[in-house]
C-alpha positions as CSV (number, residue, x, y, z in Angstrom):
1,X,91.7,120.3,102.8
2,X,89.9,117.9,100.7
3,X,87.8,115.1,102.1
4,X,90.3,111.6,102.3
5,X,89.4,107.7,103.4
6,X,92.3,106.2,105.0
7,X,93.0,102.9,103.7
8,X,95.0,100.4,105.3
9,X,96.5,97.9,102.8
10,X,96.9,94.9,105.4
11,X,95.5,90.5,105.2
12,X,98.8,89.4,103.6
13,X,100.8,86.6,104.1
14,X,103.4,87.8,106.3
15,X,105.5,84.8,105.1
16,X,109.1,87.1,105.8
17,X,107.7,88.0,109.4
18,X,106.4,84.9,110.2
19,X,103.2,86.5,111.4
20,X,100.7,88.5,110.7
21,X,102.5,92.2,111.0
22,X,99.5,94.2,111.3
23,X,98.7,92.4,114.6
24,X,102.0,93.0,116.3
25,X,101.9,94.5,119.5
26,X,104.0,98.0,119.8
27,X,103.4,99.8,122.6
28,X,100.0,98.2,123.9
29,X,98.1,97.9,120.9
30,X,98.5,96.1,117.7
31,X,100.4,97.8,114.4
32,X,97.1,98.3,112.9
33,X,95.3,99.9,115.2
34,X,98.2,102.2,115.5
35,X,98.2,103.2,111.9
36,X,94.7,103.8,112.2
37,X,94.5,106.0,114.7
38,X,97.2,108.5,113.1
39,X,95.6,108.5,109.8
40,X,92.0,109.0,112.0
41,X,93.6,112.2,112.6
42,X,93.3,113.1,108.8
43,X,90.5,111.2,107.5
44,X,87.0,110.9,108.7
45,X,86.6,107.2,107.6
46,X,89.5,104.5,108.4
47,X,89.0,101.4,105.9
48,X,91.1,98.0,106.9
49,X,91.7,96.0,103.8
50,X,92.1,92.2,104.8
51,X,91.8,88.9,103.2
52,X,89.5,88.2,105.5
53,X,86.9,89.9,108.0
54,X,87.4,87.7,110.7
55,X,90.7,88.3,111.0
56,X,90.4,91.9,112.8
57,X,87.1,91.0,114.2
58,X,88.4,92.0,117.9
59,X,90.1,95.3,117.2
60,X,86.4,97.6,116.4
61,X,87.8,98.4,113.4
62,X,85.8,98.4,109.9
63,X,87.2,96.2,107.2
64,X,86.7,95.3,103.5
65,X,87.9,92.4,101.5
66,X,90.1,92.3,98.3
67,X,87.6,92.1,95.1
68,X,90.6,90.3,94.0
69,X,92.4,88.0,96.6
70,X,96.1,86.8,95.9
71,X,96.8,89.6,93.9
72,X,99.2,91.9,96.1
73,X,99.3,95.1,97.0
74,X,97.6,96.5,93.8
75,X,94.4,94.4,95.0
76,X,94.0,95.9,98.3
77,X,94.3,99.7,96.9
78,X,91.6,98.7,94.6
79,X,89.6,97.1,97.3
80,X,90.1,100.1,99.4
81,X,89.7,102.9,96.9
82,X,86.4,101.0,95.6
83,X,85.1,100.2,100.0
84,X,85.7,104.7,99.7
85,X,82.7,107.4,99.2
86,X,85.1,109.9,98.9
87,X,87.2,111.5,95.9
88,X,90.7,110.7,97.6
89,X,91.9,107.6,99.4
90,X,95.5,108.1,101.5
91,X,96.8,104.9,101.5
92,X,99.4,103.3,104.7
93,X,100.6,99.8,104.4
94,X,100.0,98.0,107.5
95,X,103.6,97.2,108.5
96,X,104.6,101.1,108.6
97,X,104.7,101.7,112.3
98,X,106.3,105.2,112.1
99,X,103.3,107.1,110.0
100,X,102.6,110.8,111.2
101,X,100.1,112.4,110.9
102,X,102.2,115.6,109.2
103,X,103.6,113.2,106.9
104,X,100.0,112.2,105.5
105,X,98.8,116.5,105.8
106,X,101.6,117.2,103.2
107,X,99.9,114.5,101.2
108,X,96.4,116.0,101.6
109,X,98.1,119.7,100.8
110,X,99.5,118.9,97.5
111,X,95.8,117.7,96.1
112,X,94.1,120.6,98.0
113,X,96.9,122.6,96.3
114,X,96.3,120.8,92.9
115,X,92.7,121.6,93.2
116,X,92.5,125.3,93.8
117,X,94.7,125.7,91.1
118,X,93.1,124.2,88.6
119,X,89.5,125.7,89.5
120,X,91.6,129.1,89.6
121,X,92.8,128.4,85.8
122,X,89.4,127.5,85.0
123,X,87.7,130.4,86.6
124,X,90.9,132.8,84.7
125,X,89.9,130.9,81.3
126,X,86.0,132.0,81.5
127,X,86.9,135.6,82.7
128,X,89.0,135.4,79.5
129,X,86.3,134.5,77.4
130,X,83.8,136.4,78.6
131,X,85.9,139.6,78.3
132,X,87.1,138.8,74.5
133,X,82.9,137.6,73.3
134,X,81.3,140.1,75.7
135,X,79.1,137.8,77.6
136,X,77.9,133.6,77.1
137,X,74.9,132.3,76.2
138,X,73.9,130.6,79.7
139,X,74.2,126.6,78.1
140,X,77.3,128.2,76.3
141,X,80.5,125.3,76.6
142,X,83.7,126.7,77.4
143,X,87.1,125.4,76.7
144,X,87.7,122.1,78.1
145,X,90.4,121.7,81.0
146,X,93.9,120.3,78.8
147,X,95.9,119.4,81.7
148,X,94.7,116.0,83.3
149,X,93.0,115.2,86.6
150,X,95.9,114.5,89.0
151,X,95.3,111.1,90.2
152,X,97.9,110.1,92.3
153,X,100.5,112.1,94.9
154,X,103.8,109.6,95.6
155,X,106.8,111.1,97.3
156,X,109.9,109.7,96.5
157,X,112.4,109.0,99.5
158,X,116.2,109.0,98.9
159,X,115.4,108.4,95.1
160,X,112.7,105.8,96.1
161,X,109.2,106.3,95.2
162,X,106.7,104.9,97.9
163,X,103.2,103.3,96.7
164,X,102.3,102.2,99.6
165,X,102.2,105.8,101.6
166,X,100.3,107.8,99.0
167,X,96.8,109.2,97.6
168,X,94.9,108.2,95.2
169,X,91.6,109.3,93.5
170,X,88.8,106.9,92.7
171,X,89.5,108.0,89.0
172,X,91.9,105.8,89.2
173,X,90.0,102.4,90.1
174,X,89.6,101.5,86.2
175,X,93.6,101.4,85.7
176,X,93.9,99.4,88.5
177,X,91.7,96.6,87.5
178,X,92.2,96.4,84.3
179,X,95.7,95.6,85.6
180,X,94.5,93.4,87.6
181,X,92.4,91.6,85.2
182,X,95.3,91.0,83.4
183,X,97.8,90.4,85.5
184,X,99.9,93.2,85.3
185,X,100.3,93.4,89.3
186,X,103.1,95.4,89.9
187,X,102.5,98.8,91.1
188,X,104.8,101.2,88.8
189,X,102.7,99.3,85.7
190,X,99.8,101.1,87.2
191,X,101.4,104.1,88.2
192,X,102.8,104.4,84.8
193,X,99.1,104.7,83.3
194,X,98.1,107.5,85.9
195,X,98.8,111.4,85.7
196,X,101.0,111.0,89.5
197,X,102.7,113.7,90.9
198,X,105.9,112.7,92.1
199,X,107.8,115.0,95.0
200,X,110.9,114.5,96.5
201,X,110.3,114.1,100.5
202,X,112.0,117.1,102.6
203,X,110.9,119.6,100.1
204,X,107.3,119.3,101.2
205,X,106.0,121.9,104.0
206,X,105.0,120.5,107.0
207,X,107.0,117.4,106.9
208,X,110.6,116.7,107.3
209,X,113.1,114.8,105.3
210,X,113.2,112.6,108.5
211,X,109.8,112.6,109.1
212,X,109.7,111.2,105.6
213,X,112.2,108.7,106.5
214,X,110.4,107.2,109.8
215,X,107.6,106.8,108.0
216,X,108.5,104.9,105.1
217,X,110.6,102.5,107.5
218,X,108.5,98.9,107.1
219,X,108.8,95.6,109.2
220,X,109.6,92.7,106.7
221,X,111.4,90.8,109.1
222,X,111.5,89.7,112.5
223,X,114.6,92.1,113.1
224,X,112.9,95.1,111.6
225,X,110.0,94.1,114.5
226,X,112.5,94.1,117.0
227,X,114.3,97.4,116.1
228,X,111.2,99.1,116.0
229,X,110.2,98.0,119.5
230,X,113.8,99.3,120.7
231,X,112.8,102.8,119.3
232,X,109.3,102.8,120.7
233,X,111.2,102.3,124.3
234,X,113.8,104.7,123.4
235,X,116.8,102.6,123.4
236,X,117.6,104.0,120.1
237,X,117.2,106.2,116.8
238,X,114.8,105.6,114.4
239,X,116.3,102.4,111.9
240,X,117.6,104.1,108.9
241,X,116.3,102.4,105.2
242,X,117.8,98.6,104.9
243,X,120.1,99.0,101.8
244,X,119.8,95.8,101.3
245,X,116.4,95.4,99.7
246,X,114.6,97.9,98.0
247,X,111.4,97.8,100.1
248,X,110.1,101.4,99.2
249,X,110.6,100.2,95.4
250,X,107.5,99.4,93.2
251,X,109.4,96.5,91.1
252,X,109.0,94.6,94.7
253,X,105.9,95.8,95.4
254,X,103.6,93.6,92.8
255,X,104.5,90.5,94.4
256,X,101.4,88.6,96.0
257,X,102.9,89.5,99.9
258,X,101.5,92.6,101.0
């Protein structure tokens, strides 16, 4: 499994909950600190990304500040990806209360997969050189990798593609602010300039499509708060995806609320 910082994209405005979501309370502790305990359970470091460092003062948890507030979501991947000292950065907006932790290991599989196969290919390509010359010279170059780095794994979620559940590698941090430096904020702008691998949820090992489901569900509104305090309690099922808004959907993504 490769080595991942968990990044919590949280410090927006909250102006559709009323509040600050990540500071709910759900069974005893806040949102946030819930999110970063599941994704503690993948990831040796847990990064907070906040408008402010104050705000989570009280909750022992380490934070970093957008390098460019008021910008949205895209801002607080950047500020997270660039607070990382490691490759890969698995990213959980703050207002997803259902994140588990096999959800964010089918994540991590897909790079580790990614990896090993393309040291595999490389290691098949200098065998194959080295049978048809003989032998190398020792400072000899060999044939340069064609395929590009993956830089992003998204899973797409009854034909919705997520942004804000994903993985990212710090290749990737140049994109994202020259996006930002110019004001192209939404997130499928950025995605569109990456090498992503997209996969359709359910077809992953490890996690379920319901799984899947859960954990892309996301308090907007006070109702969503309120549903998702019923579950925790066990009054009901998990809320299914509002059809009314397309919350999992990049277009809505790039506003300045995160």
């Amino acid at each position: 499994m490769v080595e991942v910082t968990g990044i919590i994209v949280a410090g927006g405005r909250s102006s559709r909950m009323g509040q600050d979501k990540a500071l709910l309370q759900l069974g005893g502790v806040t949102v946030l600190e819930r999110i970063a305990e599941v994704l503690g359970q993948v990831a040796g470091r847990v990064i907070a990304v906040t408008r402010d460092t104050e705000q989570y003062r009280g909750l022992g948890l380490e934070t970093t500040t957008d390098l460019y507030p008021g910008l949205g979501p895209l801002s607080g991947i950047h500020a997270g990806l660039s607070a990382s000292k490691t490759e890969w950065g698995i990213v959980v907006a703050c207002d997803m209360p259902f994140v588990q932790p096999e959800v964010l290991h089918a994540l991590l599989a897909h790079a580790t997969n990614w990896t090993a196969a393309l040291e595999t290919t490389s290691e098949q390509k200098k065998q194959q050189v080295q049978g048809e010359q003989g032998s190398l010279a020792e400072n000899a170059s060999l044939p340069q990798q064609t395929e590009p780095a993956l830089q992003a794994v998204i899973a797409s979620v009854d034909g919705r593609i997520h942004p804000l559940l994903g993985l990212y590698h710090r290749s990737a941090l140049p994109s994202a602010e020259q996006c930002l430096r110019s004001g192209r904020l939404r997130l499928i702008d950025w995605l569109n300039s990456l090498n992503v691998r997209y996969e359709r949820a359910g077809e992953w090992p490890g996690a379920s499509l319901d799984m899947w489901k859960q954990a892309v569900f996301n308090m907007n509104y006070p109702q969503d708060y309120q549903l998702t305090v019923k579950q925790l309690e066990g009054i009901q099922d998990v809320p299914a995806m509002p059809k009314t808004e397309n919350r999992g959907n990049p277009e809505n993504r790039g506003n300045p609320e995160r």
